[in-house]
C-alpha positions as CSV (number, residue, x, y, z in Angstrom):
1,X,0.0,0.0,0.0
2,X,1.3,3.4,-0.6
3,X,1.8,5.9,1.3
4,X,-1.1,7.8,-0.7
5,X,-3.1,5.1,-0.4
6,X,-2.7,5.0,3.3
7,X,-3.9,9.2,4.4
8,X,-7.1,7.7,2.3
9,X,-10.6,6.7,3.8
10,X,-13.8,5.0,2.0
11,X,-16.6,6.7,3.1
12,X,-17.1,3.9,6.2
13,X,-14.0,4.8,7.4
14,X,-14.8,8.8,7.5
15,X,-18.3,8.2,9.2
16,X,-16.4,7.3,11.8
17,X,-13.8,9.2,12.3
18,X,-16.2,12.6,11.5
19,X,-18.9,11.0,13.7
20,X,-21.3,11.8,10.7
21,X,-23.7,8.9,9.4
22,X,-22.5,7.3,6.4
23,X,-24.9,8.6,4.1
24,X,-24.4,12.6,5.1
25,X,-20.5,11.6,4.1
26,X,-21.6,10.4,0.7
27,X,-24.0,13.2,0.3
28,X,-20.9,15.7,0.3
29,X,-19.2,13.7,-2.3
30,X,-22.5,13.4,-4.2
31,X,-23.1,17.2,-3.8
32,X,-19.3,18.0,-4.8
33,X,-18.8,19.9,-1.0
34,X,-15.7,18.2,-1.0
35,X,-13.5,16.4,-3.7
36,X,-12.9,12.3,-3.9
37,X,-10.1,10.1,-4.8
38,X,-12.1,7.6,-7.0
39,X,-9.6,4.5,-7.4
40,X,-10.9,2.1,-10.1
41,X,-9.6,-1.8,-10.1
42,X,-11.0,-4.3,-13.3
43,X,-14.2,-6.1,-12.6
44,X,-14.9,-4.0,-9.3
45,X,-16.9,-0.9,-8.0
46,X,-15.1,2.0,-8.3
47,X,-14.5,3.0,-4.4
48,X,-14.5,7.1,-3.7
49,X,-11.8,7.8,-1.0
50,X,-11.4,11.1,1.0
51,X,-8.1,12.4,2.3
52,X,-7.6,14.3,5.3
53,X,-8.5,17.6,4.7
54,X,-12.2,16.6,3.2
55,X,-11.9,14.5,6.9
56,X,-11.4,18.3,8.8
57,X,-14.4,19.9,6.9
58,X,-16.4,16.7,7.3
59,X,-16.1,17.9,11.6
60,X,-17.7,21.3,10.6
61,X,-20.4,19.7,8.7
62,X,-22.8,19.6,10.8
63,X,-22.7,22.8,12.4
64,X,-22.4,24.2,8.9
65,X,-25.0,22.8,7.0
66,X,-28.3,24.8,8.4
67,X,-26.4,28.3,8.3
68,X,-24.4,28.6,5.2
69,X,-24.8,28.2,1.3
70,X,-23.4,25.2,-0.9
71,X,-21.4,27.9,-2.3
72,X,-19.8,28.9,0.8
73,X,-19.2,24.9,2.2
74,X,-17.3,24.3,-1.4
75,X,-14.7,27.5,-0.4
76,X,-14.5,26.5,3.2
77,X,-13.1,22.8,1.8
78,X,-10.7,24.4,-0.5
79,X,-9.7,26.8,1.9
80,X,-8.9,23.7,4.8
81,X,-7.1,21.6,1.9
82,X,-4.8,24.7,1.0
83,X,-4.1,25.6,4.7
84,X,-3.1,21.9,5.4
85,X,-1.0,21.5,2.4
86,X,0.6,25.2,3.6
87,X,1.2,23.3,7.3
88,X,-1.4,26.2,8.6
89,X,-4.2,25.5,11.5
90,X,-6.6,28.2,10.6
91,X,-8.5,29.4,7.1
92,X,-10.7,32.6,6.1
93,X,-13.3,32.5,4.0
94,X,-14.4,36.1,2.9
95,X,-14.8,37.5,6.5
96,X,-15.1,34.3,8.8
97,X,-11.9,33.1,10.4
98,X,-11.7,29.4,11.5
99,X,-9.3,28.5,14.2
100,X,-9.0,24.6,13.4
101,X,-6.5,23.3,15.6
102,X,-8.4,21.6,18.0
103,X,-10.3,19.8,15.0
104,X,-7.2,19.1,13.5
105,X,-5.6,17.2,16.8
106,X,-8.8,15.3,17.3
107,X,-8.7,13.9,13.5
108,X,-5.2,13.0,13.6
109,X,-6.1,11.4,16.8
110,X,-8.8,9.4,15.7
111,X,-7.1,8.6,12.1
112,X,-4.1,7.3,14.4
113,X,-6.7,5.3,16.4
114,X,-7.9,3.9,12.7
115,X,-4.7,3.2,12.1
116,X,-3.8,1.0,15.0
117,X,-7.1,-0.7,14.6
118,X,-6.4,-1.9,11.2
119,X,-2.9,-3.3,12.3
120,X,-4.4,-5.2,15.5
121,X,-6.9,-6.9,12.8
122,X,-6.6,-10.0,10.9
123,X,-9.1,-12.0,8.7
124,X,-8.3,-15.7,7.3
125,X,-10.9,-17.6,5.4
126,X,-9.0,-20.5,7.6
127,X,-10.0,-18.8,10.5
128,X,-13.9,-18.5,11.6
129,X,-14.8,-17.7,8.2
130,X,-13.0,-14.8,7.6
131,X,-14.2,-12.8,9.8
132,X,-11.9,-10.1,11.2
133,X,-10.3,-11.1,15.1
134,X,-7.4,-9.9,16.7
135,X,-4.3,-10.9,15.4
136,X,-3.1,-14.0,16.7
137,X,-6.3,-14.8,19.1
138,X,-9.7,-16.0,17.6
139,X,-11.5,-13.1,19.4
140,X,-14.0,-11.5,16.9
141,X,-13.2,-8.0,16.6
142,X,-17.0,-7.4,16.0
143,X,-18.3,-9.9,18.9
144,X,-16.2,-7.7,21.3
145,X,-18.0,-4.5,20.1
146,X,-21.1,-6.2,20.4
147,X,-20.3,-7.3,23.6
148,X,-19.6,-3.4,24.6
149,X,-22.7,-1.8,22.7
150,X,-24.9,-4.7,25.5
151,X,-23.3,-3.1,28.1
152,X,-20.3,-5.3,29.2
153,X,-17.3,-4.2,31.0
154,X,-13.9,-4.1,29.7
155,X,-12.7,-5.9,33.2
156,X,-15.5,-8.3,32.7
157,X,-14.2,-9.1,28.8
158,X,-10.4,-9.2,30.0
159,X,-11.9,-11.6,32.9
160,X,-13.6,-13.9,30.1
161,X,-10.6,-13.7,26.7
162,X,-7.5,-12.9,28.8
163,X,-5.6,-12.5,25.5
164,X,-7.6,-9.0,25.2
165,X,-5.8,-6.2,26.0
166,X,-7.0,-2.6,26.9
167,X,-6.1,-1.1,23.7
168,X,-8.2,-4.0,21.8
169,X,-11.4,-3.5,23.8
170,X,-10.7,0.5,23.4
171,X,-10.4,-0.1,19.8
172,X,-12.8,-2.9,18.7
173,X,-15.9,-0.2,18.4
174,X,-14.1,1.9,16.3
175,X,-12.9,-0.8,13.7
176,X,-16.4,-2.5,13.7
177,X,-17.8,0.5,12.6
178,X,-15.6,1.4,9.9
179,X,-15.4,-1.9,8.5
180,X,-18.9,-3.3,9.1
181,X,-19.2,-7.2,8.7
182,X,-20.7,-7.7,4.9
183,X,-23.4,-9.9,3.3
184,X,-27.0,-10.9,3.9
185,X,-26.5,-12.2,6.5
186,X,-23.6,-10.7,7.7
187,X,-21.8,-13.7,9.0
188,X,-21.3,-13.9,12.7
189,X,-20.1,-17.5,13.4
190,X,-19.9,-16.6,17.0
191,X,-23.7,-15.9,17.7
192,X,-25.6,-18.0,19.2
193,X,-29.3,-18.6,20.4
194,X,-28.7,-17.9,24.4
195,X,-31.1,-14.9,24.6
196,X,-30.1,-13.4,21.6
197,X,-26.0,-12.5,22.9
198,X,-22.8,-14.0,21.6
199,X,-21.6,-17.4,22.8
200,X,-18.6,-17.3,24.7
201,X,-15.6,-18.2,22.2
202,X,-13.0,-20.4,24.3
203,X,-10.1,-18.6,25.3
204,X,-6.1,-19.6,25.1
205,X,-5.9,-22.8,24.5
206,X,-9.0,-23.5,21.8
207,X,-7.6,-20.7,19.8
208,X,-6.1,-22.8,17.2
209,X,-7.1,-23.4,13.5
């Protein structure tokens, strides 16, 4: 992967990282608010990738949208790309002034966060399927952000797969979102019919292929 190719997000990825639903991120892109890498491979869907300063007007979105033209929302973008290419924290547009540092450390941040995710990940078809666990366990990276969004504790999870870590529970949320399990229906091998929660995937010494 190049280095290009790594300060880029599919729309998933931004939604997450802007805290915007996925389809006001696509809407931008539709509406040409902000600009998109399209990368195009033979005999698949052209995929529309945003780079970081379409990321930094992506945090202003929603405060912007109700009080300012498409016009206006088009400038502030190329205003935010020039200032980051310029190593600058702060853009005018016409008389408005935009201190963006603070948005700025919280998306490089968060895009670090990604980042780390991505690298804690692993998915072989030899392997429940495919689906995505943390390297070198058999602990579904989605199961775990299940398991948080029902309310468990992170001691409670280290208590039950003592091969988590806190950075893994921290992160699983954040990469489950961004890279959301696909197909009808999305395959979660670890589910099971005890009221509806995840069975309990054995720990240590079960965790081989």
């Amino acid at each position: 992967m190049t280095t290009q190719e790594q300060s880029l997000f599919t729309a998933a990825e931004a939604a997450v990282l802007t805290r915007l639903p996925v389809k006001a991120v696509n809407n931008a892109i539709d509406k040409k608010t902000i600009a998109a890498h399209v990368r195009r491979r033979r005999g698949e869907k052209s995929l529309r990738l945003l780079d970081e300063p379409a990321l930094v007007y992506l945090l202003l979105e929603r405060e912007l949208l109700g009080d300012t033209t498409p016009s206006f929302r088009q400038k502030l973008f190329k205003a935010i790309s020039a200032a980051l290419a310029e190593g600058v924290r702060s853009v005018a547009v016409g008389a408005l002034t935009l201190d963006l540092r603070v948005r700025f450390r919280d998306m490089e941040q968060r895009i670090k966060d990604l980042r780390r995710a991505k690298l804690l990940a692993s998915a072989d078809p030899e392997v429940l399927g495919g689906v995505p666990v943390f390297r070198g366990t058999r602990i579904p990276i989605h199961m775990i952000a299940e398991l948080l969004g029902q309310g468990e504790t992170p001691d409670t999870l280290r208590r039950g797969y003592p091969r988590l870590n806190n950075e893994m529970i921290r992160l699983a949320p954040l990469y489950a979102s961004a890279h959301p399990l696909r197909g009808r229906p999305r395959k979660q091998p670890w589910r099971g019919r005890l009221n509806g929660r995840p069975l309990r995937v054995r720990p240590q010494a079960s965790e081989t292929r």
